[in-house]
PADOGU-318967 format. One line per 3 residues: number of its first residue (from 1); for each residue x, y negated, z negated of N, C-alpha, C, O, CB. Coordinates in pm, 1 decimal, decimal comma. Glycine has a CB too. Layout:
# PADOGU-318967
NUM) X:Y:Z:X:Y:Z:X:Y:Z:X:Y:Z:X:Y:Z ~ ...
# end
This chain:
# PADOGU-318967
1) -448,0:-1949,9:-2128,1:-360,2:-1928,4:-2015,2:-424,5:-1824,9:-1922,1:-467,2:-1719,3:-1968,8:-219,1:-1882,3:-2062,5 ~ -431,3:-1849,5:-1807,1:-507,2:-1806,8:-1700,6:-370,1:-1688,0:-1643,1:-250,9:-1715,1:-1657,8:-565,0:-1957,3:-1584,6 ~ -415,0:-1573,5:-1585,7:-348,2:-1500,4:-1548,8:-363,7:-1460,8:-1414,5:-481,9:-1437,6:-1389,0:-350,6:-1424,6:-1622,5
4) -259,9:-1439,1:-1285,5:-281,4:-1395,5:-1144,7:-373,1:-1257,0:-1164,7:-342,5:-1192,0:-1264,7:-125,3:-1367,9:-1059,9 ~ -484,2:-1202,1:-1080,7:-514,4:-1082,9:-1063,9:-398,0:-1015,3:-995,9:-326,5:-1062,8:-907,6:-635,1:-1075,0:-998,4 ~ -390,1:-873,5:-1062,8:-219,7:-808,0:-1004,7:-396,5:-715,4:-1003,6:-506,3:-727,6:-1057,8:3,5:-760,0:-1131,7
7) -289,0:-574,9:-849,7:-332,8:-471,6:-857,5:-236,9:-382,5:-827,6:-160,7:-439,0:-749,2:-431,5:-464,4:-797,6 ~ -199,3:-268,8:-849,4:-117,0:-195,8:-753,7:-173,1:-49,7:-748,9:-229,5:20,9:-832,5:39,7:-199,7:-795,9 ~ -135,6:-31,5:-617,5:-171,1:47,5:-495,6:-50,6:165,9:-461,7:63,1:146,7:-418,6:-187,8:-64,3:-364,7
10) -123,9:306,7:-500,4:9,2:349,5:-483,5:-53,6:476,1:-406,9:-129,6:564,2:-447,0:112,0:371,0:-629,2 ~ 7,7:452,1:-278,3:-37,4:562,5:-126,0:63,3:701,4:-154,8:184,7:685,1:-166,7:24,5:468,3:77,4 ~ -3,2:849,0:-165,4:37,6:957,9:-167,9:37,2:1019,4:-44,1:-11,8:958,0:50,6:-18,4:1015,9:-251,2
13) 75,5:1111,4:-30,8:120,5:1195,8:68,9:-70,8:1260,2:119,6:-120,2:1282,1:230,1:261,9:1333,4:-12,7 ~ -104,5:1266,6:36,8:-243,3:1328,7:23,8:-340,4:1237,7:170,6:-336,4:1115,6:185,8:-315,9:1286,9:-171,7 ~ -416,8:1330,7:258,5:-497,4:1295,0:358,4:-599,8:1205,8:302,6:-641,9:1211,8:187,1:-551,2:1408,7:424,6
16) -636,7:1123,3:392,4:-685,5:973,9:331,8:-603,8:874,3:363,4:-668,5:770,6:377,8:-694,7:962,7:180,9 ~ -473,5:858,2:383,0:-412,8:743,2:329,9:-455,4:602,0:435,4:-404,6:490,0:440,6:-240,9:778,4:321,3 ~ -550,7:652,9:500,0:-568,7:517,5:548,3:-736,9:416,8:474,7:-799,0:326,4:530,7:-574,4:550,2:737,5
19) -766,7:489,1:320,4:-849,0:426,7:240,2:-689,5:355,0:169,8:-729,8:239,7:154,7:-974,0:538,3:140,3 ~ -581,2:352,9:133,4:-497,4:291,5:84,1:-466,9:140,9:163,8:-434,8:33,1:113,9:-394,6:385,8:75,5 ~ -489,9:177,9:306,0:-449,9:56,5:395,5:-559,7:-29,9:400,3:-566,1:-150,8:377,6:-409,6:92,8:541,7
22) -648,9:54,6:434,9:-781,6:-38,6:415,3:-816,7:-155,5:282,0:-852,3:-273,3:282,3:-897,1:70,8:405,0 ~ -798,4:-95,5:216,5:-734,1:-126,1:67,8:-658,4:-245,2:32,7:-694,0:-319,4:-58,8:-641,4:-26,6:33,4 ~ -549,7:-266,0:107,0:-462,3:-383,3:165,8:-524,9:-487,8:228,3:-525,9:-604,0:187,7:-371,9:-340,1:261,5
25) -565,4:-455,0:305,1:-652,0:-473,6:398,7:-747,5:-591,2:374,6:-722,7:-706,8:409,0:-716,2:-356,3:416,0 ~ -867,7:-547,8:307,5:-968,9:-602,6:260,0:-925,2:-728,0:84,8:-1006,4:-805,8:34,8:-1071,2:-450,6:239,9 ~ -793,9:-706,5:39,7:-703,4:-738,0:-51,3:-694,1:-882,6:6,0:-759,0:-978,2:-36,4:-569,9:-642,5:-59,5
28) -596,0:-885,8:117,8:-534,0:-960,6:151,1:-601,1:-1106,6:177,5:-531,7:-1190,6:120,2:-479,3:-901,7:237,6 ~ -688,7:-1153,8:230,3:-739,1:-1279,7:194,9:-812,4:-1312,5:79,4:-884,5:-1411,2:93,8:-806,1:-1314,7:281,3 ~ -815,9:-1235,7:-77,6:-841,4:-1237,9:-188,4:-713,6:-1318,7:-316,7:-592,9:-1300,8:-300,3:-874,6:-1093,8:-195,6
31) -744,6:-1366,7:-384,4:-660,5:-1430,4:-495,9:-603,6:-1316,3:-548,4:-585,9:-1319,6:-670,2:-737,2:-1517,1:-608,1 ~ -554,2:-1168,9:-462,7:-499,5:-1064,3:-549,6:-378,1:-1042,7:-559,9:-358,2:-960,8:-470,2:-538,6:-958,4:-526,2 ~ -271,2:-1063,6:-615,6:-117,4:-991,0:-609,3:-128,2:-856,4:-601,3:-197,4:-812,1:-693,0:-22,6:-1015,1:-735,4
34) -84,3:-769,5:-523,0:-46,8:-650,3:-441,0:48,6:-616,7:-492,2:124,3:-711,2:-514,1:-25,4:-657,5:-308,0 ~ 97,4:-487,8:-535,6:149,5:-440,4:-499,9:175,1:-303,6:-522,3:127,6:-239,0:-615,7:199,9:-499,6:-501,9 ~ 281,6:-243,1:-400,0:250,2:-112,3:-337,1:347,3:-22,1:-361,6:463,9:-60,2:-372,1:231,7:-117,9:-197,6
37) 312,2:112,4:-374,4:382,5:226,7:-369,7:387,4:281,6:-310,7:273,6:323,2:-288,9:381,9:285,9:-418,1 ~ 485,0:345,1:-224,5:406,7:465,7:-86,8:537,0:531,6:-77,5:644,7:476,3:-55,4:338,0:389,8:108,0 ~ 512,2:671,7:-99,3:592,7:779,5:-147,0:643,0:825,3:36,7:584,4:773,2:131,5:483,2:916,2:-263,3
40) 724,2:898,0:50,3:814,2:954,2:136,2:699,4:1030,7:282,2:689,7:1030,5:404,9:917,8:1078,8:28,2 ~ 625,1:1094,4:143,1:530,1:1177,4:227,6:411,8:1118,9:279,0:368,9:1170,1:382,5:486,3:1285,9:158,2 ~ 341,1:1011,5:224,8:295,5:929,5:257,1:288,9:856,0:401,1:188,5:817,0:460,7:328,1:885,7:181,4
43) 443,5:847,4:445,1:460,7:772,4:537,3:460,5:856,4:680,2:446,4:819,5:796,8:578,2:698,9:504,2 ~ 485,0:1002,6:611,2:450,1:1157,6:714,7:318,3:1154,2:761,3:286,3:1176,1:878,1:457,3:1317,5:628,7 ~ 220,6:1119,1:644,9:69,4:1177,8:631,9:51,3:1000,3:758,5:36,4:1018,9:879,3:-36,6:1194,2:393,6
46) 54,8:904,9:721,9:62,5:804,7:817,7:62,7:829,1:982,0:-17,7:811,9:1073,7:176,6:741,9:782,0 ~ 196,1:878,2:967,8:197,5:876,2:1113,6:119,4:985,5:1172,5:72,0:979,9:1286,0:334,0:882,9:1164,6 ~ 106,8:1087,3:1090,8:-11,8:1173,4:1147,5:-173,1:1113,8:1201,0:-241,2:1128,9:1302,4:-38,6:1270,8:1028,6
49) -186,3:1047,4:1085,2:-335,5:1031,8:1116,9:-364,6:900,8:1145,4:-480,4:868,6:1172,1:-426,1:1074,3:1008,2 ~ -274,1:820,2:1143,3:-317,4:645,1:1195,9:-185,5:617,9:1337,6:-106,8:705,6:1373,3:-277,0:484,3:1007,6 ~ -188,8:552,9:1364,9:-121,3:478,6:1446,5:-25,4:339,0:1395,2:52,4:259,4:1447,8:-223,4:446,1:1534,0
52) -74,9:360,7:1280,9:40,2:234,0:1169,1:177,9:264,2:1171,8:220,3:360,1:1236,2:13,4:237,2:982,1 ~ 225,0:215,7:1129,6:388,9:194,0:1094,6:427,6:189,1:911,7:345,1:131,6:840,7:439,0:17,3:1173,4 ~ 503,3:226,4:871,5:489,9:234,2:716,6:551,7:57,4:703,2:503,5:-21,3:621,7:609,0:391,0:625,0
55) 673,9:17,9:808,1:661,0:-90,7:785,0:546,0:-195,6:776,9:537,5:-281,3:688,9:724,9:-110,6:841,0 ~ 456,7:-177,5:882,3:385,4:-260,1:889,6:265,6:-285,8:760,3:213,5:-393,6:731,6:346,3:-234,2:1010,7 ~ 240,6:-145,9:691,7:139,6:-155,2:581,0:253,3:-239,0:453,8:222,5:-327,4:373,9:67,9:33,0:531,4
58) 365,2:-183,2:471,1:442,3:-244,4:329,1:400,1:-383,8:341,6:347,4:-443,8:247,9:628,7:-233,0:319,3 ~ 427,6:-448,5:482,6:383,1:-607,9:517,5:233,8:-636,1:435,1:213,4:-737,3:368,1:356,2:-631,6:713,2 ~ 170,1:-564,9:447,6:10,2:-598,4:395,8:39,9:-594,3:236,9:-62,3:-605,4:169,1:-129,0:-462,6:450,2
61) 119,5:-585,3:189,3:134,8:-607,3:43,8:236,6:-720,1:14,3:315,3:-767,8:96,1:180,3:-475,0:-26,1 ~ 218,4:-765,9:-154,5:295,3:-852,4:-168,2:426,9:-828,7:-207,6:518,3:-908,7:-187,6:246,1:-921,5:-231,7 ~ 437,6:-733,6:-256,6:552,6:-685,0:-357,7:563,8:-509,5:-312,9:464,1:-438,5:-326,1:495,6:-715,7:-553,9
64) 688,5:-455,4:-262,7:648,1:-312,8:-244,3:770,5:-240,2:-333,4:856,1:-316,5:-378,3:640,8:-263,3:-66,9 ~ 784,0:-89,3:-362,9:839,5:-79,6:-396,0:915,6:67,4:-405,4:831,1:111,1:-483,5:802,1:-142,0:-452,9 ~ 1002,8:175,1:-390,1:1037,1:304,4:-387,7:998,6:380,9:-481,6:997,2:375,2:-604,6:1149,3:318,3:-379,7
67) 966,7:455,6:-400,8:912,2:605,7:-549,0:1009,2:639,6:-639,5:988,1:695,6:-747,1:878,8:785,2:-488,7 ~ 1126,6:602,2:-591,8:1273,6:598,7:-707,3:1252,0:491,7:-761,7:1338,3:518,8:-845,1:1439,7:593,4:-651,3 ~ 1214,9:386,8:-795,9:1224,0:244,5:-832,1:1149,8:255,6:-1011,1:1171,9:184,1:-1108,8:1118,6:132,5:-695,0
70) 1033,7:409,1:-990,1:933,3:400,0:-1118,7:1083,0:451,6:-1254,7:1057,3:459,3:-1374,9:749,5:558,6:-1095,9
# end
């Protein structure tokens, strides 16, 4: 029995977070199931340093999910 490649991706508050998107990114036309974590602060550190939308990266994944959810 053959199994989907899963990965998950989980974006911190920590500077960088646009190696997480990229990440997505380069994912997304791959046979990979996604999916994502991206914490509160995360979505702070975002709008600081990219021009993204937290909605729009959740879109780049398949499955997303709340830092309350673990």
């Amino acid at each position: 029995m053959t199994y989907p490649a899963r990965l998950i991706i989980g974006i911190s508050g920590a500077s960088g977070v646009i190696y997480g998107v990229r990440l997505l990114q380069v994912l997304q036309p791959l046979p990979v199931e996604t999916h994502l974590v991206m914490t509160k602060t995360a979505e702070v550190t975002l709008a600081y340093e990219t021009d993204w939308k937290a909605k729009d990266i959740k879109a780049l994944a398949d499955h997303t999910y709340r830092p309350t959810d673990l």
